[in-house]
N, C-alpha and C positions, 0 to 999 in steps of 0.2 A: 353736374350730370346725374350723381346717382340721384340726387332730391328729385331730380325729373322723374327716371325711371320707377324711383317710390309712388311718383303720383301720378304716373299711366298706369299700374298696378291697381293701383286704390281705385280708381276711375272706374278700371274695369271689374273692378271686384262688386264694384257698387251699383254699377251700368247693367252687366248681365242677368243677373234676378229680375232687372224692371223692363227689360227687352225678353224676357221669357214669358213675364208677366203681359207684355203687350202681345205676344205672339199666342198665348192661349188666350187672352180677348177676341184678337180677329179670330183664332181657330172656331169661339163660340159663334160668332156672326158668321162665318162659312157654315156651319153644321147647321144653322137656322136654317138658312140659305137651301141648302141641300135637303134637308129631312121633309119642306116643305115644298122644295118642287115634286117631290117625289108623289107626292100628295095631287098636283097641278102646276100649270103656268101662273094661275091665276091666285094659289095660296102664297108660290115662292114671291109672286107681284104684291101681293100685301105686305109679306112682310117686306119689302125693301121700300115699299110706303108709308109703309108703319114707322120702321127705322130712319125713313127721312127726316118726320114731323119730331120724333123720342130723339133724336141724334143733337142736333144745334141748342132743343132747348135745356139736356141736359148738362153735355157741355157743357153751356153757361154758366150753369152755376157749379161746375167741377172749376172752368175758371178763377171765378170768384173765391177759392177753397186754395187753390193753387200756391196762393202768396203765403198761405201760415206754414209750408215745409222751411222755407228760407226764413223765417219768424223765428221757426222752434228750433232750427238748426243754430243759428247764431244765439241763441237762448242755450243751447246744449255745450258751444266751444266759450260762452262766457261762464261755464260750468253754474247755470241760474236755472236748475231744476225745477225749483219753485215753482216758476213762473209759465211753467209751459202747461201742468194742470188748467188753470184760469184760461190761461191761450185758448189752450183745444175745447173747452165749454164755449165759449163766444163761438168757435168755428160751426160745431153741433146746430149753436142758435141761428146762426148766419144759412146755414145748410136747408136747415127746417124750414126755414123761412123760404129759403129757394125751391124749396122740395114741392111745400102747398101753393105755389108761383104756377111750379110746371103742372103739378095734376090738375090744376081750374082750368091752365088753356088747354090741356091735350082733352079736356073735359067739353071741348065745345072745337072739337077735330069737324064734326061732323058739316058745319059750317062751312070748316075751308074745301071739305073736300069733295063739298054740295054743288065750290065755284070752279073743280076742275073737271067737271063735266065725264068724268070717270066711270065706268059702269057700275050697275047693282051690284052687281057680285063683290067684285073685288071693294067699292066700297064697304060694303058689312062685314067680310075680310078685315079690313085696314082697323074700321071702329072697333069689331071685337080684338084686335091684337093693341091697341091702345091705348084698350080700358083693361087691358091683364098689366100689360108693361106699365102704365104707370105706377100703381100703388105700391113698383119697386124703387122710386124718387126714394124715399125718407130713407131706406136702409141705401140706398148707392150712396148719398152724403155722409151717412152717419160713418159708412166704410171707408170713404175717403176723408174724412179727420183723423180717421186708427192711423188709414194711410201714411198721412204730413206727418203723426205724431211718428211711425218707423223711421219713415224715410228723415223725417230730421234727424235725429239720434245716429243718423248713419247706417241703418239697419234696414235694410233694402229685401234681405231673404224672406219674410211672409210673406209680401208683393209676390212672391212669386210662389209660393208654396200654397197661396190661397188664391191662387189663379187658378192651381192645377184642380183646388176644389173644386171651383165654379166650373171649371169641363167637365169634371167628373159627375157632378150634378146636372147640369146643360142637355145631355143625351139622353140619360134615362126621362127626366122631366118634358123633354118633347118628345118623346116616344107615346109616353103617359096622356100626354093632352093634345097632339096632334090627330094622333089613332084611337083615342076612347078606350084607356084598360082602367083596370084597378075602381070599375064602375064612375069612370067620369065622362061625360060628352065627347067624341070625335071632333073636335073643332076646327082642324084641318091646321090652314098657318095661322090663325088665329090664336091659336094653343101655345104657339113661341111666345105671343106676349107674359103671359100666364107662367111659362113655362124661365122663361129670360126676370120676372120679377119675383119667380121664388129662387131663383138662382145667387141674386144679386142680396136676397135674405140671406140664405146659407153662407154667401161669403162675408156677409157682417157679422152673423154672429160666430164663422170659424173664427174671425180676426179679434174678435170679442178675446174669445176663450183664450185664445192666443196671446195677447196681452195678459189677460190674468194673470196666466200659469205662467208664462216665459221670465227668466232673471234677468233677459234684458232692461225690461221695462220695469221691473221693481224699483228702482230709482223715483223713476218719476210719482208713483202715489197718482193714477190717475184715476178710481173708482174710489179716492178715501174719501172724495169731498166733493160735492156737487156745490157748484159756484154758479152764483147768478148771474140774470143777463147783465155784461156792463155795455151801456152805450154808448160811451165814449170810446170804448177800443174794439166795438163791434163796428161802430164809424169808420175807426181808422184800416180794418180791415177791409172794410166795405171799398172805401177810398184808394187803398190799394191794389184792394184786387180787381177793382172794374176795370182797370183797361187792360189785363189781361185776357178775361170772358169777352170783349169786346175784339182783341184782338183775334182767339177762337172763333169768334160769332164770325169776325169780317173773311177769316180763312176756310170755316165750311161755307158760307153763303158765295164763296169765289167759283166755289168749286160747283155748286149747284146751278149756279145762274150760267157757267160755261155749258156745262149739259143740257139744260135749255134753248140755249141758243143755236147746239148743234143739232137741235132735233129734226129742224126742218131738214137738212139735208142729206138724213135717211138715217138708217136702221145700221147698216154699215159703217157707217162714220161713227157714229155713237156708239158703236159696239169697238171699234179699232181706238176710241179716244179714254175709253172705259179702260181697258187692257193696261194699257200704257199708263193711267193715273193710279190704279188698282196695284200692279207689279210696281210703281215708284213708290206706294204709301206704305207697302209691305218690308222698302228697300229704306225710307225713313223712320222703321224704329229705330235703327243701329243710331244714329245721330240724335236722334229723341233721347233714348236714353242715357245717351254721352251728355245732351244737354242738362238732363235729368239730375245727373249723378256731377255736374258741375255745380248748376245751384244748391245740392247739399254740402259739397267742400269749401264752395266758396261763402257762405253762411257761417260753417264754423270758422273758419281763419278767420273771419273781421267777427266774430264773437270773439275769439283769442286775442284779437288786437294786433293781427299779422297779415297785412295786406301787399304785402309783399310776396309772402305765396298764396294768397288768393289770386295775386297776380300769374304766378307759374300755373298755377290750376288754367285759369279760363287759357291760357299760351298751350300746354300740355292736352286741353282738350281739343280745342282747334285743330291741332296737329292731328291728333289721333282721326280725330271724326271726318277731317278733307280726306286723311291716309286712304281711310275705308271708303270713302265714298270715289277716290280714286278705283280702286279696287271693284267695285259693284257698278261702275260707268264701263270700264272696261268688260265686263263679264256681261253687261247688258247691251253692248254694241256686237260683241264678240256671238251672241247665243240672243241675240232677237228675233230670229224665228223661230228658233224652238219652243223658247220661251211665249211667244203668239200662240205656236200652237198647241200650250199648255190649255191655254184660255175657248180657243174657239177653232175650229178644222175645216170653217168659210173660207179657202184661198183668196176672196175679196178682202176678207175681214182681219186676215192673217197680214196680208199685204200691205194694207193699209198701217196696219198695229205695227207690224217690222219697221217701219219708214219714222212713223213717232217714237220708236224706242231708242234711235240717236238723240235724240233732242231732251228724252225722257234721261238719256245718260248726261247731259249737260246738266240739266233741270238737278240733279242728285248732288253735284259740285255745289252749286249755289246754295244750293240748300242743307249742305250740313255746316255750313258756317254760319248760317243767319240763324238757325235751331239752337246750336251752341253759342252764340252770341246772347240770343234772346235768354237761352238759360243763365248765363253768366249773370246779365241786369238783372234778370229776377233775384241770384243769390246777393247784388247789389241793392238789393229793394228797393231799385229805380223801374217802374213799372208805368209810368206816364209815358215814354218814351214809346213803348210796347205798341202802342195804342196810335199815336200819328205816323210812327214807320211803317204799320202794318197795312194803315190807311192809303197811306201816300202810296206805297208799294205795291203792295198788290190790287187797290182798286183805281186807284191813280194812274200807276203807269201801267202795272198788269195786264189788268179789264180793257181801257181804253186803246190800248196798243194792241194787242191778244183778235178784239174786235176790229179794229180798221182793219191790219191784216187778213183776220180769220172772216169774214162777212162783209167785207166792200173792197171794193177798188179803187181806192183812195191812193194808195203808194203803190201797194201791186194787185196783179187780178188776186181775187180773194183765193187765200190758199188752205180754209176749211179751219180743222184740226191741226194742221199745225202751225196756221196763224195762232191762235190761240195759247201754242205749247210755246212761240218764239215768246209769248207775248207774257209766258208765266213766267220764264229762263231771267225775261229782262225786269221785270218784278222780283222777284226772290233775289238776285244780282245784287241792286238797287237797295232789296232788306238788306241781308248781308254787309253792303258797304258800310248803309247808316248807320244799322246796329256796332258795326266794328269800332266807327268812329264815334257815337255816343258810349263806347265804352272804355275807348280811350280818355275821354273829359271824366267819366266816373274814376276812373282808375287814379285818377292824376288828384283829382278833387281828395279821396283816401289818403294819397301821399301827403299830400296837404296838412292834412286833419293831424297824419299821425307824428308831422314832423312842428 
């Protein structure tokens, strides 16, 4: 019992840094969000179109990045220093390479969004906020290998201390290029791309300095030696980490193609179905980060050669992450209108959003188990897996249920948005289950190994 209570501590010790960390990220994307409608309807419209097209493809290759924390952590608990300098170069090269991927396509935006028939305006809008935001690609990767190299090592507190940079940066730098001071162009929302890619500099290189100076990281020697590109373990990174990015890929494009499909049936619905996925995604850090801070414990224990408490970890996190999501279902059934009418003070819109925030409190149950599951297998560097559950489940059963429901009459008259929500519930369900049980076969495969 107390080894449990030692590793709900550790959990959270480790959890809350990367949960403050993701709460000033959205905090930056709200302040875009805000400083630029202030500006128009039609700047705050760019940037959440800007942000559509910069979102999925970066991602991707933060995916792809993802698998070297659980790499460098079981590198740290096999006490194999050495070995994680080399590591985090290959990551750099791997990064770079996704970096100049994303600035060529966001480089030829203009194309896509020639075929959504979108107005002048807010198109030259979107292109000038896309051509700022990009050229902050190479420092966002280079920032999230510092990242893997913290968070492996168990060291979770810059993630969050250089988050608070990036806001601190974030406001004055859209103040600067939104409104035209300090003799530079009024760009209006445009200036957020500009603004959000020098943001994403300043937090690489605080993380930089960070690493130098800090005695945590003296250990590792990671500035004493630039190591070449190897191909062979940039392969195998490569190989690992694609069905992660792919599983991201398949969970933001879930989430886009629902918003589409509810367009046609107004402004209303779409604005009540927005609510309700907006207040769930803000209510799924707490389990992100629970997931988060699993894959770094369970990395180190099977470095240690102790898969037996890797075992309590992934058990100890489950627990915690359903406890709280217990707790935030309850509070989101309990206070769903007020909660609505944080967001919008349409009594249609309120209404409608009230009705989805039950379903939005089930959807939080399922889904802190399938988040902390999925982290557990990454700290297992089973990541194939990742990739056909996320498949089967949310586009599989998700989409195609979600849709019959939500837009025909096929089982019952179409019941909108919250066909759609039934239709997430029993997709994430579905994760969750498969995840549990392909972690049960890893777990058992370890025992195997170690016995």
């Amino acid at each position: 019992m107390n080894h449990s209570v030692y590793q709900v501590k550790r959990l959270i010790q480790l959890a809350l840094p990367i949960l403050i960390a993701q709460v000033t990220q959205t905090l930056m994307g709200f302040i875009d969000t805000v400083m630029a409608g202030r500006i128009s309807a039609t700047d705050m419209a760019a940037v959440a179109v800007g942000t559509s097209l910069w979102t999925p493809a970066i991602l991707f290759v933060q995916g792809l990045l993802l698998i070297f924390t659980p790499f460098i952590s079981h590198h740290y608990g096999a006490n194999q220093l050495k070995a994680i300098p080399k590591l985090a170069y290959q990551g750099v090269y791997l990064g770079l390479i996704g970096a100049a991927i994303v600035i060529l396509l966001l480089s030829y935006s203009e194309v896509f969004l020639s075929k959504m028939s979108i107005e002048p305006a807010l198109a030259h809008l979107t292109l000038g906020y896309i051509d700022g935001i990009k050229w902050g690609a190479p420092a966002f990767v280079l920032y999230q290998v510092l990242r893997c190299c913290s968070e492996g090592i168990s060291f979770t507190k810059p993630t969050m201390i250089i988050g608070f940079v990036g806001l601190l940066i974030n406001i004055p730098a859209n103040y600067i290029f939104i409104n035209g001071h300090f003799g530079m162009p009024a760009l209006g929302g445009a200036g957020c791309g500009i603004a959000t890619a020098l943001v994403i500099w300043g937090m690489f290189l605080a993380m930089t300095i960070y690493v130098l100076y800090s005695q945590k990281f003296k250990p590792l020697n990671l500035f004493s030696h630039i190591y070449a590109p190897d191909l062979k373990m940039m392969k195998e990174m490569f190989i690992a980490g694609m069905p992660i990015a792919m599983a991201l890929l398949f969970e933001v494009s879930l989430f886009a193609v629902i918003a589409l499909l509810l367009a046609p049936l107004g402004s209303n619905v779409v604005a009540s179905h927005q609510i309700a996925l907006n207040f769930s995604s803000i209510v799924f850090m707490l389990p992100l980060s629970i997931g988060m801070a699993v894959t770094i414990r369970i990395g180190y224990y099977l470095g240690r050669n102790q898969p037996e408490i890797a075992k309590t970890v992934t058990k100890v996190g489950l627990m915690v992450a359903f406890g709280l999501a217990v707790i935030t279902a309850l509070i989101t059934v309990i206070l769903k209108t007020p909660i609505a009418y944080l967001y919008n003070d349409n009594p249609t819109v309120v209404s409608l959003a009230a009705g989805l925030m039950f379903l939005a409190a089930l959807y939080q149950l399922s889904d802190s188990i399938q988040v902390v599951a999925a982290g557990a297998l990454r700290g297992y560097k089973d990541t194939k897996s990742a990739f056909y559950i996320t498949l089967i489940s949310y586009w599989g059963i998700g989409m195609s249920l979600g849709y019959v429901l939500g837009r025909t009459d096929f089982i019952v008259p179409a019941m909108g948005a919250e066909g759609f929500w039934i239709g997430l519930i029993a997709g994430l369900s579905s994760a969750a289950i498969l995840f549990a049980f392909r972690l049960m076969v890893i777990q058992k495969r370890h025992q195997v190994t170690e016995s």
